[in-house]
C-alpha positions in Angstrom: 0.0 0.0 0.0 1.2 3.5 -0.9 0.7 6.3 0.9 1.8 10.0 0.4 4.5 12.2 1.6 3.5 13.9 4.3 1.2 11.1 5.5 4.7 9.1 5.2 6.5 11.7 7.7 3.6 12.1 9.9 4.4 8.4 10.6 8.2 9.0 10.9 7.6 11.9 12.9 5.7 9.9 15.9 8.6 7.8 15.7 10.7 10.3 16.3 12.6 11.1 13.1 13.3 14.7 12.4 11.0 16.2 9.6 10.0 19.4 8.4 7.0 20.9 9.7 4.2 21.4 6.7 0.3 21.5 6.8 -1.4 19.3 3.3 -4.0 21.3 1.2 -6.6 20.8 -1.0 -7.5 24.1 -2.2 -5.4 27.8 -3.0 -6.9 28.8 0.1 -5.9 26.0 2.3 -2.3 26.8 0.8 -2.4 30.0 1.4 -3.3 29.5 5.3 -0.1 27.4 5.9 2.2 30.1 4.4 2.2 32.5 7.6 2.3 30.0 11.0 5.8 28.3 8.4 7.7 31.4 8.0 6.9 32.7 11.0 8.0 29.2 12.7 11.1 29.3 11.0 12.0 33.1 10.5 12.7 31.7 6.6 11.1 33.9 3.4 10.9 30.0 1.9 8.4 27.5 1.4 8.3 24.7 -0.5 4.8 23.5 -1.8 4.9 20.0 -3.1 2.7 17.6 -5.7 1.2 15.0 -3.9 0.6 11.7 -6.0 1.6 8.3 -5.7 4.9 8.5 -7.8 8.5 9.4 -7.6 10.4 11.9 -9.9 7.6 15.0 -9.1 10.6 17.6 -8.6 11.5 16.8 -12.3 7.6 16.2 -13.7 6.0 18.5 -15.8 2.2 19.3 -16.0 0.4 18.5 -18.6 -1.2 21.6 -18.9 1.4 23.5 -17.8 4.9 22.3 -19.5 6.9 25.1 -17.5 6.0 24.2 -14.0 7.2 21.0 -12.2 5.7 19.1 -9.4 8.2 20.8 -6.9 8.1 24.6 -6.2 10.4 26.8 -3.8 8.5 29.7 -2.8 10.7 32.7 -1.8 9.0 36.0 -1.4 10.4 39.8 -3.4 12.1 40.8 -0.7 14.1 37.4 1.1 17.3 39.6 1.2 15.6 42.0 4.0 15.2 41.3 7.6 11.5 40.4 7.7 10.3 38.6 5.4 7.1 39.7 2.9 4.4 37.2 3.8 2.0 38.8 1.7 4.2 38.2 -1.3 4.7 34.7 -1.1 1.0 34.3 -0.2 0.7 35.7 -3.6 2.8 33.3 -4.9 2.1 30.3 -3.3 -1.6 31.0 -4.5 -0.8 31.6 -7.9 0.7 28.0 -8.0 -1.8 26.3 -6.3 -4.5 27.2 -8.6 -2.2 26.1 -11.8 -1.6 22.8 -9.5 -4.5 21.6 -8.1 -6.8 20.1 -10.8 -3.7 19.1 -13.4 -1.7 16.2 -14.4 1.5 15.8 -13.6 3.6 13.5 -15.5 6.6 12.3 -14.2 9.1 9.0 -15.0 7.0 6.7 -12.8 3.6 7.9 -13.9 4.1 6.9 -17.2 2.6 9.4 -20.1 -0.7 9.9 -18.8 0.6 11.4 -15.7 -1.8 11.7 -12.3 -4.0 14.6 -11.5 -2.6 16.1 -8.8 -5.7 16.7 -5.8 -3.5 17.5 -3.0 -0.9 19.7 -2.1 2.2 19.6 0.7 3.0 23.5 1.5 6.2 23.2 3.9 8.8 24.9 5.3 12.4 26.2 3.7 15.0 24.1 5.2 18.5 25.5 5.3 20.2 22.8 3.3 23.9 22.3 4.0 24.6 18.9 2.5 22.4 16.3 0.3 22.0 12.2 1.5 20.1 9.2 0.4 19.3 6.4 2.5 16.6 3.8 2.7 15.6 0.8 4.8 14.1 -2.2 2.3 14.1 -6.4 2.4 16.8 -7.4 0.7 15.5 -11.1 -0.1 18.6 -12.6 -2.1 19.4 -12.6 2.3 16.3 -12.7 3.7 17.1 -9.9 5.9 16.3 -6.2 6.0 19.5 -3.5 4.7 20.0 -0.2 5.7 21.1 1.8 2.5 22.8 4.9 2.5 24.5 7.2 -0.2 26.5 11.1 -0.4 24.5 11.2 -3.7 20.8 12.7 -2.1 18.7 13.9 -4.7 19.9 11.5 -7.0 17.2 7.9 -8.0 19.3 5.1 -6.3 19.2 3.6 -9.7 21.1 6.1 -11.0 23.8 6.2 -8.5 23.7 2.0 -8.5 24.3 1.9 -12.4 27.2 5.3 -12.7 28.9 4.7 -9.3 27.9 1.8 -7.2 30.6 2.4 -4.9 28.9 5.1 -3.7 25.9 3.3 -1.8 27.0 1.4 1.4 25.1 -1.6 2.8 24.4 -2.5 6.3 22.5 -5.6 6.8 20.2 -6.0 9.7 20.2 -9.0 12.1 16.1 -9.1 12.8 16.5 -10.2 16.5 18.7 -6.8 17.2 18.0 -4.1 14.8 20.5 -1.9 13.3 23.0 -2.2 15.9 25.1 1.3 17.0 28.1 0.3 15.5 26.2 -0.2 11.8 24.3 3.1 12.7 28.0 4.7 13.2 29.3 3.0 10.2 26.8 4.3 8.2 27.6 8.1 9.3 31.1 7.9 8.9 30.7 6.2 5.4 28.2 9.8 4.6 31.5 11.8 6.2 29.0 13.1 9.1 30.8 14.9 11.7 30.1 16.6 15.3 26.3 17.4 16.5 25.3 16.4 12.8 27.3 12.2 13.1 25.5 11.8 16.6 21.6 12.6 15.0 22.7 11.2 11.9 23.4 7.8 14.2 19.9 8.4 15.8 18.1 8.8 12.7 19.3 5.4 11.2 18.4 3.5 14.2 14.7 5.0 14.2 14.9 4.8 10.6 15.4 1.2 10.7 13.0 0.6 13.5 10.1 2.4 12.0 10.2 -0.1 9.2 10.1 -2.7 11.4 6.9 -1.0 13.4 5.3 -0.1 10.4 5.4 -3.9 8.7 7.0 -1.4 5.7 8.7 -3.1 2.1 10.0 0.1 1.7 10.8 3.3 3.5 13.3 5.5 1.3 14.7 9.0 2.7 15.5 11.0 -0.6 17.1 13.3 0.1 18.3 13.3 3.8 19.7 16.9 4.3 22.3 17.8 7.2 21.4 21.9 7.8 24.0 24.3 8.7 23.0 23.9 12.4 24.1 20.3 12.0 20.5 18.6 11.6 19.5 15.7 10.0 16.3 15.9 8.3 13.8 13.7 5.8 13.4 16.3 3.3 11.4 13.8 1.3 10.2 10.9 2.4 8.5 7.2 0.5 7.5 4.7 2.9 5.3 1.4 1.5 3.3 -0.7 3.6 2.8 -4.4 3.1 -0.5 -5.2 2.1 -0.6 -8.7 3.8 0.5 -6.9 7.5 -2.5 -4.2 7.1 -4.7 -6.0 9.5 -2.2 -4.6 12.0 -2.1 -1.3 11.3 -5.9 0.3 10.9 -4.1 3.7 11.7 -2.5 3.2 8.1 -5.4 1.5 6.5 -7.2 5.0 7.0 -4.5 6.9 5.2 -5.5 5.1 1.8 -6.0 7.4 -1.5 -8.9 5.6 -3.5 -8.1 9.0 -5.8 -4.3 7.2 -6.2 -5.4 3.7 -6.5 -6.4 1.9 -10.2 -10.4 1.9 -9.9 -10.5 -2.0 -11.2 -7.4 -2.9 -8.4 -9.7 -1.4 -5.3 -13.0 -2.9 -6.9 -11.1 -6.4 -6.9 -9.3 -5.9 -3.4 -13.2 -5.4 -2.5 -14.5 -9.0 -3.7 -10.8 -10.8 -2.2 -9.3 -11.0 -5.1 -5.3 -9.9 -6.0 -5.2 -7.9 -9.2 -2.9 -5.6 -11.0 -3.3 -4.2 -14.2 -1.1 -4.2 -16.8 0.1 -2.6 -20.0 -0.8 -5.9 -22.6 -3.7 -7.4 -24.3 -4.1 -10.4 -23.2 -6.2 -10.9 -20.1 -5.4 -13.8 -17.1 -7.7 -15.2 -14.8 -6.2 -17.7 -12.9 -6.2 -19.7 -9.6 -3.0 -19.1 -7.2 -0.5 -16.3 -7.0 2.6 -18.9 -8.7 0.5 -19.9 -11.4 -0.6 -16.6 -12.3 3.2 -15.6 -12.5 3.5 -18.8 -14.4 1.1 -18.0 -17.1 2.2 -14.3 -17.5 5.7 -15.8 -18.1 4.4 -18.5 -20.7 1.9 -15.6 -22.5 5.7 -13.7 -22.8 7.1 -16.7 -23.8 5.1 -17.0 -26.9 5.0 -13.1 -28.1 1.9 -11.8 -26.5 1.4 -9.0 -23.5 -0.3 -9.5 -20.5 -2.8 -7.1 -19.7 -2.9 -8.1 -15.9 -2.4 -10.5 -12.4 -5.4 -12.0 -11.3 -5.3 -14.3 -9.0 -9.3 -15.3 -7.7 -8.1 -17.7 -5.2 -8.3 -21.4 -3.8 -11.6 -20.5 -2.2 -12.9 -18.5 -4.8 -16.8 -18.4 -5.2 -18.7 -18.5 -8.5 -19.6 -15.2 -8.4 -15.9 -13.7 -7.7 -15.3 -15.4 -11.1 -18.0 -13.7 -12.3 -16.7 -10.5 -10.8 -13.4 -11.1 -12.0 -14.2 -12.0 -15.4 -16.2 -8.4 -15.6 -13.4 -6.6 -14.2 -10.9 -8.2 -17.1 -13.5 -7.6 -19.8 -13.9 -3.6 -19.1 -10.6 -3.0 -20.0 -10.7 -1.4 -23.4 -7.0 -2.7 -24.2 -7.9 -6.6 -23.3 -8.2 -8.3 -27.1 -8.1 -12.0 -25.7 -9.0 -13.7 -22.3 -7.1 -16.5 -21.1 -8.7 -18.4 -18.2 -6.0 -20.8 -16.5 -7.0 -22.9 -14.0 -5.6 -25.9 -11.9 -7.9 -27.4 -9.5 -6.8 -28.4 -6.4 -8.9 -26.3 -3.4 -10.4 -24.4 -6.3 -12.8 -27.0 -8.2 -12.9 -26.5 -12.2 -16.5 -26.8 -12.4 -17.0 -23.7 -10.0 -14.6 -21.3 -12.6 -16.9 -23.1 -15.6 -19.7 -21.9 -13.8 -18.5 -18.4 -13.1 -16.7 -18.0 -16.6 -20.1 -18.9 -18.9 -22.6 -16.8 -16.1 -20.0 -13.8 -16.7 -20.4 -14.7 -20.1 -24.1 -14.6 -20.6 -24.2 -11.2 -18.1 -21.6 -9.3 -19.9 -21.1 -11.4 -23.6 -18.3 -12.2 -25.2 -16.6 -9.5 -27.4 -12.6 -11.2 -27.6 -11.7 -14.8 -27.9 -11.9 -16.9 -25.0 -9.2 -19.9 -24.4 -10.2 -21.9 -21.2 -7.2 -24.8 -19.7 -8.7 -26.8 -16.9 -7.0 -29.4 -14.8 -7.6 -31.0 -11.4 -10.5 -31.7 -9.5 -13.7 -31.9 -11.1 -12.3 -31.4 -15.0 -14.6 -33.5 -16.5 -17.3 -31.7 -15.5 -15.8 -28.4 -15.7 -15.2 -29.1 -19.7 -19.4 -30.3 -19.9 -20.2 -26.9 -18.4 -17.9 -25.0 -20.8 -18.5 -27.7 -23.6 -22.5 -27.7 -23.1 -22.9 -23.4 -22.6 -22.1 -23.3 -26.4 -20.4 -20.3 -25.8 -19.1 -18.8 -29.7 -15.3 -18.1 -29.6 -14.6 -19.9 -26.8 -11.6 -22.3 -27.4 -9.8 -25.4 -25.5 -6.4 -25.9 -24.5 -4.7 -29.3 -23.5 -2.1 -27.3 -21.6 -0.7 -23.9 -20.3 1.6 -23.3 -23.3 -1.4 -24.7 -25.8 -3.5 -21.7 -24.5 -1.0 -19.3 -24.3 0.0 -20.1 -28.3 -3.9 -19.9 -29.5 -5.1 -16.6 -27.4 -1.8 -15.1 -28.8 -2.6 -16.1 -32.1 -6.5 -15.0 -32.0 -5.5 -11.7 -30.9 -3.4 -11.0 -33.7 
């Protein structure tokens, strides 16, 4: 589960990493209204009002409708050289932006080209930025532990930094019955060439760093970039932190921080009915019975030259009418030219998805070809159902790679 920025350092903030203070906004004047209490708190002429969506890269993101304006913007009012700052001015400006922001569609590199219309806004204070950092906690599962990442290259994706100069990123991995321990935290700071009051918080932000993703049941919490100030702080100027969606039962505090506005309408209609979905970019829909198989049958759909247009995975337990839900949900997408139904009985019977599959038939019709491969309990009868709906367009396959070779070939 994703969440947004400043919902991500409210929850580092309990936990007692240093943040920014910064008030969210959904209109120009709820902007406006979190200008004064900042600069006054800080005695800065600077805010900083910020895109929230659910996508990296906003700083360097462009609007849609408006190519010259990115997702980031620092606010600094007329007259910032003079002792007290102009409030008015950058009330001014901070409005002006918010009305070109709110309502628009910011594209960035993770958004793909039809961006996401940006609804909220994250107005905070100037931070007096001395020195630029990256680091993140994340599970790195080729050790089946958690690593504390760190890099001098803030600002910069970690991809970037991984692929030009790896040997700027240092590793600490975590033991899970002690934590980061101080030495790692220490480690860490030296390796970032932290020194004085700003190596002792730097030591104290790993550690809660590390121990919020722990709390937090997180698969990722990235820090991007972690400033030091000139007063020798260490704070999140930007902060990412993902929830795993399996460890949400714990957390109802987080559960109420989800963005149905964020969220792809068929994934939160499908998380609804029990079922795991993801959309995709292909043609080609899946419905299929267990998370491995579904990977499977992506992989074969590849395998053969075709796309697939999403994971769907209804389940051992899965009902007749969740296949019917599911097979509605697949068929609404305007880019799905074939539907390949995959199933292996074992918990789930194959009459119950033959039953589901021609009842979503007759309730929606059948505009694409339809290849159906069933196996395991019950798939005798599961081929009479399909066999005796006389369902036109609706072919058989002996195997997995059988019907992933025929739906690629009737969508072409």
């Amino acid at each position: 589960m994703k969440i947004h920025e400043y919902q991500a350092k409210a929850l580092l903030a309990a936990r007692g990493i240093a943040v920014p203070q910064g008030r969210v906004a959904t209109s120009a004047a709820e902007a406006v209204e979190a200008v004064r209490p900042l600069i006054e708190a800080t005695g800065m002429p600077v805010v900083v009002v910020k895109s929230q969506i659910h996508a990296g890269g906003r700083g360097k993101g462009r609007f849609l409708e408006h190519p010259d304006l990115g997702g980031v913007q620092v606010v600094a009012d007329a007259r910032s050289g003079d002792p007290e700052p102009d409030v008015d001015a950058a009330e001014a400006r901070v409005r002006a932006l918010a009305e070109r922001m709110l309502g628009s569609t910011l594209v960035t590199v993770q958004t793909g080209p039809e961006g996401k219309v940006v609804q909220r806004l994250y107005v905070e204070q100037g931070v007096d930025i001395a020195r630029e950092l990256y680091v993140s906690v994340v599970l790195d599962r080729s050790v089946g532990r958690n690593v504390v990442m760190a890099s001098t290259e803030g600002g910069t994706e970690i991809e970037e930094v991984a692929a030009a100069t790896p040997e700027r990123i240092v590793r600490e991995v975590v033991d899970p019955a002690v934590g980061l321990a101080p030495f790692q935290a220490r480690r860490l700071a030296f390796a970032l060439g932290l020194q004085g009051d700003a190596f002792a918080r730097g030591v104290a932000f790993f550690t809660a760093l590390e121990r919020a993703f722990v709390e937090l049941d997180a698969d990722l919490v990235e820090v991007n970039p972690l400033v030091v100030t000139r007063g020798g702080d260490v704070v999140a100027l930007d902060a990412k932190v993902g929830i795993d969606q399996n460890a949400l039962f714990r957390h109802p505090d987080v559960v109420a921080l989800r963005d149905p506005n964020e969220e792809e309408p068929a994934e939160a209609e499908a998380a609804g009915y029990g079922l795991s979905f993801i959309k995709l970019d292909g043609t080609i829909g899946c419905l299929v019975n267990g998370a491995g198989l579904a990977m499977a049958t992506m992989d074969v759909i590849q395998h053969v030259g075709g796309m697939p247009a999403n994971f769907l995975d209804v389940g051992g337990g899965a009902s007749t009418e969740n296949v019917t839900r599911a097979f509605k949900i697949i068929t609404r997408d305007p880019n799905v030219k074939g539907i390949f139904v995959n199933i292996f009985g074992g918990i789930m019977r194959c009459d119950t998805i033959a039953n589901g599959v021609v009842a979503a038939v007759r309730d929606v019709g059948l505009r694409v070809p339809l290849v159906v491969r069933l196996e395991g309990t019950n798939v005798e009868l599961g081929r009479e159902i399909i066999d005796g709906a006389g369902i036109p367009g609706l072919v058989a396959a002996a195997d997995m790679k059988d019907g992933a070779r025929k739906i690629v070939e009737l969508t072409r």
